[in-house]
N, C-alpha and C positions, 0 to 999 in steps of 0.2 A: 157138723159144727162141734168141735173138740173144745175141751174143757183145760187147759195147761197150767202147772202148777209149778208158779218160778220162785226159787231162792233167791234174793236179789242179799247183796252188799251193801251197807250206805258208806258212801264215797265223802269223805267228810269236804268241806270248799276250803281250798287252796290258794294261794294269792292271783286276785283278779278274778275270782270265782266266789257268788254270792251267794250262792244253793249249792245244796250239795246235790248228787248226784247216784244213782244206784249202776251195780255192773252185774249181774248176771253171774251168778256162783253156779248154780243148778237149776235143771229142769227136767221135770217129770211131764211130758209130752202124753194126749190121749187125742191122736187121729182118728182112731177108731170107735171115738165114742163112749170107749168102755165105761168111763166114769159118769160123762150123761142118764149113760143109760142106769145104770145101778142108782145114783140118785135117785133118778125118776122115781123108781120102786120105792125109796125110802121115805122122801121128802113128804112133810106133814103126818109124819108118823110120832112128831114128836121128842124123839132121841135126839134127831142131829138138826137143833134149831138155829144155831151157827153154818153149817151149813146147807139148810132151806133157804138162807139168805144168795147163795149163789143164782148167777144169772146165766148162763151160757153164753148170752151175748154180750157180758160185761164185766166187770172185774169187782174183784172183795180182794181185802186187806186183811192179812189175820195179823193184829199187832202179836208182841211175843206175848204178854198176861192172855190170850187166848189160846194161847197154842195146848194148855192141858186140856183143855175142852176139845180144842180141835182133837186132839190124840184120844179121849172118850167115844167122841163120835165117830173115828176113823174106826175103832173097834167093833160099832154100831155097823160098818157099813161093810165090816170084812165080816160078820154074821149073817148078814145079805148076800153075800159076794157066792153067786153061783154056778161061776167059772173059775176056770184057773186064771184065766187073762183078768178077771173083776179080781179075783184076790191078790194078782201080783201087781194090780195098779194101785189098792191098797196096800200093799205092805211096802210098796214104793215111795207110798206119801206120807204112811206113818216114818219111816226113814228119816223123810225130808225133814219133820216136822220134829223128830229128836234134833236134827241137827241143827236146826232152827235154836234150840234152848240151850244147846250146848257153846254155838260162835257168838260171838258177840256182833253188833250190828248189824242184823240182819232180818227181813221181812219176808213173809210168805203173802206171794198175790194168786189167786187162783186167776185167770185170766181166759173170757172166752174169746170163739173169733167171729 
């Protein structure tokens, strides 16, 4: 059960379109668990209380006013990270998460399956 961490767009509504709509910018993909697993280790430790909130089988929102926190905790979790694969799935998501603060209109969903 992989943990996916999607950059969406918000799609503003267009004529004949009452909601707006999100498209899919980026994603940072974890088939393999990586991230599960390295949570596991961390979660109720304290440091990454935004992300204890994660559920593998379900999805969290990081509005953009959290994203410096998420990027604290990402830090947290690449001082954990003890693989190469745990810390390039980290430094993947800090990534995201700059770019996150950098475009405009845009949310980060972690998203299980």
């Amino acid at each position: 059960m992989g943990l996916d961490v999607v950059l969406y767009r918000l799609v503003r509504p267009g004529p004949g379109r009452r909601r707006p709509s999100y498209a899919t910018v980026q994603v940072v993909a974890d088939p393999r668990d990586v991230l599960v697993d390295l949570l596991g280790r961390v979660r109720g430790g304290g440091r990454t209380p935004l992300l204890d909130r994660l559920d593998p089988g379900g999805e969290l929102v990081v509005a953009v006013d959290q994203v410096p926190q998420l990027l604290v905790e990402l830090r947290c979790l690449g001082e954990a990270a003890g693989t190469p694969a745990e810390a390039d799935q980290v430094r993947r998501l800090a990534e995201l998460a700059r770019r996150s603060l950098r475009d405009h209109d845009v949310q980060i969903r972690f998203e299980g399956d």
